[in-house]
C-alpha positions as CSV (number, residue, x, y, z in Angstrom):
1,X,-8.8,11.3,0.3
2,X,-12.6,10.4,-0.7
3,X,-11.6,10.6,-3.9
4,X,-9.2,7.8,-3.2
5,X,-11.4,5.7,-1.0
6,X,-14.5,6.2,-3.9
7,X,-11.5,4.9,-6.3
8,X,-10.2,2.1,-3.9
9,X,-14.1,0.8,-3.6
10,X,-14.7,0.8,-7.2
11,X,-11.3,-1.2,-8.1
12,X,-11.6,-3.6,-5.5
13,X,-15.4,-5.7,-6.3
14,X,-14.7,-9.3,-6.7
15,X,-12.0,-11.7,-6.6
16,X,-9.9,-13.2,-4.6
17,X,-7.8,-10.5,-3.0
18,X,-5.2,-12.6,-1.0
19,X,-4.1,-13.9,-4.1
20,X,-4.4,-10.2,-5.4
21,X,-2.5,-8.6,-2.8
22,X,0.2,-12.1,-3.5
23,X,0.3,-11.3,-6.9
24,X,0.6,-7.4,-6.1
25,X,4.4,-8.3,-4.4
26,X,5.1,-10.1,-8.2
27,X,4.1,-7.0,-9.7
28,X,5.5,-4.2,-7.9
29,X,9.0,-6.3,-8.1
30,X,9.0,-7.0,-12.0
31,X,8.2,-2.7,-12.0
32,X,10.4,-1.8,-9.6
33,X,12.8,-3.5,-12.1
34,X,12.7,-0.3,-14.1
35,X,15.9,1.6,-14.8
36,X,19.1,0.0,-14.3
37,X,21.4,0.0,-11.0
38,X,23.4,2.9,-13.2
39,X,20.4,5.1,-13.7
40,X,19.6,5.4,-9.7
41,X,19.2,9.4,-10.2
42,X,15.8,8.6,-12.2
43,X,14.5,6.1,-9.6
44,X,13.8,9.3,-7.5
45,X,12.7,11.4,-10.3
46,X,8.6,11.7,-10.3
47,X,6.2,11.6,-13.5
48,X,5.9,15.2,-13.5
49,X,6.3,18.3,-10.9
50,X,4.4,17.6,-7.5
51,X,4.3,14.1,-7.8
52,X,5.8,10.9,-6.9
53,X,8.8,9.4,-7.8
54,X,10.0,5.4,-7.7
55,X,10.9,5.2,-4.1
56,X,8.2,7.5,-2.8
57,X,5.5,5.0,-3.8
58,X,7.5,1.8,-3.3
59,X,8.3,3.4,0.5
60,X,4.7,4.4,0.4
61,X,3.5,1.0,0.0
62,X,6.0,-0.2,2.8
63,X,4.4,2.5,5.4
64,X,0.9,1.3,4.2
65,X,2.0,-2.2,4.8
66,X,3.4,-1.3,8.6
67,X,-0.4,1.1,9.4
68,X,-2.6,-1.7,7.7
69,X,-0.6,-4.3,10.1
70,X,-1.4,-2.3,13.1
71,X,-5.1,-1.9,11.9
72,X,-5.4,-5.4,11.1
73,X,-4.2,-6.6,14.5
74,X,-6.2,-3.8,16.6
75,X,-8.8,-5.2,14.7
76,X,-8.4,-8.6,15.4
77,X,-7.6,-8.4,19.4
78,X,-10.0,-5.6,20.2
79,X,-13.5,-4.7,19.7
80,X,-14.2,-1.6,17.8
81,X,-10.7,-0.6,18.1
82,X,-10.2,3.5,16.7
83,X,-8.3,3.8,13.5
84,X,-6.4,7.1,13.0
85,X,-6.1,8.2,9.5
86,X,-2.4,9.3,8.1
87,X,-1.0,12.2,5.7
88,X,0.7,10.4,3.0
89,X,2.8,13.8,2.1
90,X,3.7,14.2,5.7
91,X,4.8,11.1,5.9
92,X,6.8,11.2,2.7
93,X,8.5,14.4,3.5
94,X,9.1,13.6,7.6
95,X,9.8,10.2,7.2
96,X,12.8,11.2,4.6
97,X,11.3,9.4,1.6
98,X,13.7,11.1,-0.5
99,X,17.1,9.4,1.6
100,X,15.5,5.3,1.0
101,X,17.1,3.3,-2.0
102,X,14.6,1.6,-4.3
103,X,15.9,-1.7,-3.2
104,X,15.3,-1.1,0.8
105,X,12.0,0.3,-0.1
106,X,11.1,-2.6,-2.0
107,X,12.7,-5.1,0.6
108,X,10.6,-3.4,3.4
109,X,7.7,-3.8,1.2
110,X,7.9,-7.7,0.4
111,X,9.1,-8.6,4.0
112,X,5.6,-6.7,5.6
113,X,3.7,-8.1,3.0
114,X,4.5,-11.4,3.4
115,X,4.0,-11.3,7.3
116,X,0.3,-9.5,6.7
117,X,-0.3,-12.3,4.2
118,X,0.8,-15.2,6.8
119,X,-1.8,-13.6,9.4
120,X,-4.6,-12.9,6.5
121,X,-4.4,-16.8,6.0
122,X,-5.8,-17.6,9.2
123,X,-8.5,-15.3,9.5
124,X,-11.9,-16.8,9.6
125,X,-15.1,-15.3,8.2
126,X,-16.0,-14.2,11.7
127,X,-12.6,-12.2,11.8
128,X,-13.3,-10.4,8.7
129,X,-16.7,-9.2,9.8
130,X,-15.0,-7.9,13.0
131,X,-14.7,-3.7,12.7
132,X,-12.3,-0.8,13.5
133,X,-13.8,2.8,13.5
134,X,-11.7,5.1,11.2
135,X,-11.5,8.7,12.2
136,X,-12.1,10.1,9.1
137,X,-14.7,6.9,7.3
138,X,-16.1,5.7,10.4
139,X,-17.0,1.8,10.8
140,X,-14.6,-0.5,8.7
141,X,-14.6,-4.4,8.5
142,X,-11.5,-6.3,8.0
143,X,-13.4,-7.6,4.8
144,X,-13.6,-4.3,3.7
145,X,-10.1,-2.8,4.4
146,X,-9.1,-5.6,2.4
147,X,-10.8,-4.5,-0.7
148,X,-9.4,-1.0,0.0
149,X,-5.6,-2.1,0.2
150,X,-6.3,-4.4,-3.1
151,X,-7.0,-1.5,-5.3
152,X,-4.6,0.9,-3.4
153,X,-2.1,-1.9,-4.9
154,X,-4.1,-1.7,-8.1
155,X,-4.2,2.7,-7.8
156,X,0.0,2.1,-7.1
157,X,0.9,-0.3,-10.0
158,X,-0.5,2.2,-12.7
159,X,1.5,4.9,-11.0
160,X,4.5,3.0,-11.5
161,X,3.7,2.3,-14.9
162,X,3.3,6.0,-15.6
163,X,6.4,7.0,-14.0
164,X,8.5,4.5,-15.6
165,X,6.8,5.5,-19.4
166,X,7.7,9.1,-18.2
167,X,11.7,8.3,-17.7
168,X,13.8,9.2,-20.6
């Protein structure tokens, strides 16, 4: 996981990140375009052994869309609200990754997205200084979350680019 965070940081320095995390939807929807509706079998095949297929990141991404709404609105209504951190495998494999269609995945995806973007579009700089405390990394500004879920997007877009260079 620090691995990921260290990687997250590092990805997400500058720019604008609502139009980042806009033109993240764009992006996961022109790779989810992948294989065609006949080659579904390959949607849930991963890269290589042990990792993720398709519509385990793509339902990944959805899941992180429904925990970084909850953060976000802890965040936002109460003061140094506690974070709890999540095991992405657990949730993959108890949360029946495997039995989601690409397309529901990606529709549950675009829909939280869009509803995290309307609420990022009224925050004010005074409600991106405001701070959750994560379990695991401790004191974490909105501002900062942000950055993290821009290059998670980032991290996520290259792994469907692998995966889909990896399909026969």
């Amino acid at each position: 996981m620090r691995l990921l965070v260290e990687s997250e940081q590092r990805e997400a320095r500058g720019g604008d990140r609502r139009a980042e995390q806009r033109k993240a939807e764009q992006e996961f929807a022109r790779a989810s375009c992948g294989p065609p509706p006949d080659h579904a079998e390959r949607q849930g095949k991963p890269e290589r052994e042990g990792k993720w297929s398709i519509v385990h990141v793509l339902q990944h991404l959805a899941d992180s869309e429904v925990v970084w709404a909850w953060r976000m609105r802890l965040i936002l209504a109460q003061d140094r609200a506690p974070l709890t951190g999540y095991d992405q495998d657990l949730w993959r494999d108890r949360l029946r990754y495997r039995d989601v269609s690409m397309t529901d995945a990606f529709d549950q995806f675009v829909t939280l997205r869009r509803a995290n973007l309307r609420l990022w579009q009224g925050l004010s700089p005074a409600d991106l200084s405001r701070v959750g405390l994560h379990g695991e990394r401790g004191e974490e500004s909105l501002e900062h979350m942000r950055r993290l879920y821009a290059a998670h997007d980032l991290l996520h877009l290259r792994q469907l680019t692998r995966i889909f260079a990896s399909l026969p």
